[in-house]
TORVO-55178 format. One line per 4 residues: number of its first residue (from 1); their letters; for each residue x, y, z of N, C-alpha, C. Coordinates in nm, 4 decimals. Layout:
<recs>
NUM	A	X,Y,Z,X,Y,Z,X,Y,Z | ...
</recs>
This chain:
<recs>
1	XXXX	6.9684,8.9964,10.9676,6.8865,8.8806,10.9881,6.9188,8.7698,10.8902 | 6.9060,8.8072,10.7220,6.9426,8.6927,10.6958,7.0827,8.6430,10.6641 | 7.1441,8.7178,10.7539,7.3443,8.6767,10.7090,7.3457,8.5674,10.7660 | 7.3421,8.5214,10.8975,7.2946,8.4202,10.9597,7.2425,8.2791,10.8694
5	XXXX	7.1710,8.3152,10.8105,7.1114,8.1754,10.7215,7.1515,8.1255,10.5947 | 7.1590,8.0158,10.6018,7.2256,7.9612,10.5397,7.1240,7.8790,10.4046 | 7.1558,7.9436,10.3054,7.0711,7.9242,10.1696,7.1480,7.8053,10.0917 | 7.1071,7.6822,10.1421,7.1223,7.5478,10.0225,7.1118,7.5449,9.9139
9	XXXX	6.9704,7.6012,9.8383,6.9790,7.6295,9.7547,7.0595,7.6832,9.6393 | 7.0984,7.7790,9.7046,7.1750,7.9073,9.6265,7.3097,7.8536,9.6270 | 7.3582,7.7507,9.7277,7.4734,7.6749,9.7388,7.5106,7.6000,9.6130 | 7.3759,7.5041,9.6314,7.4235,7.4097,9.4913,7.3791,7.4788,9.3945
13	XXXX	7.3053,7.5710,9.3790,7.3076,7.6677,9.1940,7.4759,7.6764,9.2047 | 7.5623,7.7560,9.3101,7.6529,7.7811,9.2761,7.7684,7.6980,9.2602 | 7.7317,7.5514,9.3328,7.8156,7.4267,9.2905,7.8078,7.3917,9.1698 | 7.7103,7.3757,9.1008,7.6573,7.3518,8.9838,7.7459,7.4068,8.9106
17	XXXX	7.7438,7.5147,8.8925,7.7726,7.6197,8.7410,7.9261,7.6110,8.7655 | 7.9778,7.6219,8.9036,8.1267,7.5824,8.9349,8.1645,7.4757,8.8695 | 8.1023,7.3385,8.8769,8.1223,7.2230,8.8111,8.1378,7.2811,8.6565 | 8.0141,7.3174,8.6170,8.0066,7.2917,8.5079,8.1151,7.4061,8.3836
21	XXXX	8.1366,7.5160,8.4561,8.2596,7.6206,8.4084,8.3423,7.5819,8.4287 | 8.4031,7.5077,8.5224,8.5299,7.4833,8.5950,8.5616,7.5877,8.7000 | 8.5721,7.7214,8.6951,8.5473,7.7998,8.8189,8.4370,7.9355,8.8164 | 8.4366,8.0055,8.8752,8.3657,8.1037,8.9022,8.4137,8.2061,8.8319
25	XXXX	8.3607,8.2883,8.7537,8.3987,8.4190,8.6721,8.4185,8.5639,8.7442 | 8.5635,8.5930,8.7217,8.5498,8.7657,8.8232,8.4715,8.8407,8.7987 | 8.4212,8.9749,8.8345,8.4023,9.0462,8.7369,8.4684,9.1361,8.7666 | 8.4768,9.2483,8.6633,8.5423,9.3625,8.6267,8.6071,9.4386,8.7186
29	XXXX	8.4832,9.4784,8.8217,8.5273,9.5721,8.9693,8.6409,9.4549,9.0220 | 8.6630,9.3613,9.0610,8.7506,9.2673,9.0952,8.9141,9.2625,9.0554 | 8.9003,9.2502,8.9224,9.0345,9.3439,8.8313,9.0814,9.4263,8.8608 | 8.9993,9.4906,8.8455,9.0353,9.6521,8.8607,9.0988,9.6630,9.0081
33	XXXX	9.0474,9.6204,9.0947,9.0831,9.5895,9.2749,9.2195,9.5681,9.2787 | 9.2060,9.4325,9.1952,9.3847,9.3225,9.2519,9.4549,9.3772,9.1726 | 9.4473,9.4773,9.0524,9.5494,9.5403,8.9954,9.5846,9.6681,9.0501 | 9.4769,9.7608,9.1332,9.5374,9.8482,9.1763,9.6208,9.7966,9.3254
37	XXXX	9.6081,9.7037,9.3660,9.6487,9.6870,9.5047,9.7902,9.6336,9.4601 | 9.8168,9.5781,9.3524,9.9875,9.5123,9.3122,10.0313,9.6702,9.2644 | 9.9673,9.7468,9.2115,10.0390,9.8986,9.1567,10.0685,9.9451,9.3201 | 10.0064,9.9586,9.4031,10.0017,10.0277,9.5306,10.1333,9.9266,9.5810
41	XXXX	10.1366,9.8072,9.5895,10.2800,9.7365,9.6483,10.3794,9.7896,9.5392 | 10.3738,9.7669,9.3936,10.4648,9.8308,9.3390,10.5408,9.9354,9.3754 | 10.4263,10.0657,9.3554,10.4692,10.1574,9.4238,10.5381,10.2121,9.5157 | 10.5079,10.0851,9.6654,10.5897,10.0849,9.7673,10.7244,10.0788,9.7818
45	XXXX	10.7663,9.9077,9.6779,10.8347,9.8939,9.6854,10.9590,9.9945,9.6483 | 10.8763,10.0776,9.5133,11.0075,10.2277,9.5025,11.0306,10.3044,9.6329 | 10.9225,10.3523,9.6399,10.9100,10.4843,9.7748,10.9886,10.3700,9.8880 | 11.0496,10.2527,9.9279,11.1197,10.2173,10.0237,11.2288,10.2658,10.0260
49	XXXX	11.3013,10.2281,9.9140,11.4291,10.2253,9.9428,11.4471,10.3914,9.9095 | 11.4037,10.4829,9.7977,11.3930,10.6383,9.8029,11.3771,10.7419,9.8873 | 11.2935,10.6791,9.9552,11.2154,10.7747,10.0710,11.1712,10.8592,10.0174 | 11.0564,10.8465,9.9464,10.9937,10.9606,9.8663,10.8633,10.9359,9.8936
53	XXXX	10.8149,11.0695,9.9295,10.6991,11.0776,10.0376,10.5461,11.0691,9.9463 | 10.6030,11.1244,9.8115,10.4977,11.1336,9.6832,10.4230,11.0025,9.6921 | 10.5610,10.8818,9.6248,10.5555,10.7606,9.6823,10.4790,10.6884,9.7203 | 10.5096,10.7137,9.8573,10.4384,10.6827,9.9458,10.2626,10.6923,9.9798
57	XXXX	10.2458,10.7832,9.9132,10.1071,10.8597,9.9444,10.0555,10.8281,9.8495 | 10.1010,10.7912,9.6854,10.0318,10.7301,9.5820,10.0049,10.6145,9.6432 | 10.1385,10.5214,9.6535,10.0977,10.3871,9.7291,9.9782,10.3401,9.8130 | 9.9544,10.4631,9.9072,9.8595,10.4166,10.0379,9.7100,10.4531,9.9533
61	XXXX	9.7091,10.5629,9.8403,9.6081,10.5993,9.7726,9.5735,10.4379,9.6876 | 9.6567,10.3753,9.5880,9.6412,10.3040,9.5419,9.5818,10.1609,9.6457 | 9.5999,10.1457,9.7351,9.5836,10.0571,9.8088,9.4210,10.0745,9.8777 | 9.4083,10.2288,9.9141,9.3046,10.2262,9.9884,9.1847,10.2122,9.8923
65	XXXX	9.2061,10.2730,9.7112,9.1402,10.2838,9.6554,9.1130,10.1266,9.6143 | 9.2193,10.0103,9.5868,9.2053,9.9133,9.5658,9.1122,9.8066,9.6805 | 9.1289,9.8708,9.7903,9.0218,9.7837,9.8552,8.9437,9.7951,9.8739 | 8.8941,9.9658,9.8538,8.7316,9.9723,9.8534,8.7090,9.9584,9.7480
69	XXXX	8.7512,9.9421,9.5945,8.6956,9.8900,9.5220,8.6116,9.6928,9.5462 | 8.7404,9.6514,9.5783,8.7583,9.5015,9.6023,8.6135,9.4760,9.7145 | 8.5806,9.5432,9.8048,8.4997,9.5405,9.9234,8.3365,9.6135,9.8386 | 8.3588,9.6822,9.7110,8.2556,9.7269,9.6524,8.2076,9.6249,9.5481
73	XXXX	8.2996,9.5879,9.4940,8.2643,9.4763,9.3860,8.2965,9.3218,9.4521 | 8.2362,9.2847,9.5765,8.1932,9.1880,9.6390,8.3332,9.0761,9.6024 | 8.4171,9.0759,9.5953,8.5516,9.0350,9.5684,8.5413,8.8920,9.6275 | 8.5424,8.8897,9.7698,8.5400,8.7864,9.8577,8.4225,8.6759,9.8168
77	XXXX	8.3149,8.6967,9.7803,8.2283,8.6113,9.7536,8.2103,8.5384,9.6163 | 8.3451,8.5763,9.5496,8.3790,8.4798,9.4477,8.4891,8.3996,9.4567 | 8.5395,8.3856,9.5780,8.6825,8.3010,9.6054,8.5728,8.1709,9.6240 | 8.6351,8.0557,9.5937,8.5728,7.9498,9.6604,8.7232,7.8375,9.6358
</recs>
């Protein structure tokens, strides 16, 4: 019900403090996200050309773990 609506308020608090920081602050769970998801491409990029299945399976671990972090620590709603 209220995803739909659209809070002005809460808009300009968050224009505000944007102005006044210069941007929006990550937090922690966020880090932790975009660093495991570049280890998980890292990763890939070995297990390509190797064909190493270990690899591979860290990779998809690192990745899956990196986005449910990213999707847990509300990631998206600090891009602006």
């Amino acid at each position: 019900m209220g995803l739909d609506r659209w809070d002005g308020a809460a808009s300009r608090r968050g224009e505000l403090s944007a102005r006044a920081g210069g941007h929006h602050r990550a937090n922690t769970g966020s880090w932790v996200a975009v660093i495991m998801i570049i280890v998980g491409f890292g990763l890939g990029c070995f297990a390509l050309p190797t064909g190493s299945l270990v690899l591979w399976v860290l990779a998809g671990v690192a990745l899956v773990v990196g986005g449910v972090i990213g999707l847990a620590s509300r990631i998206m709603e600090q891009a602006y």
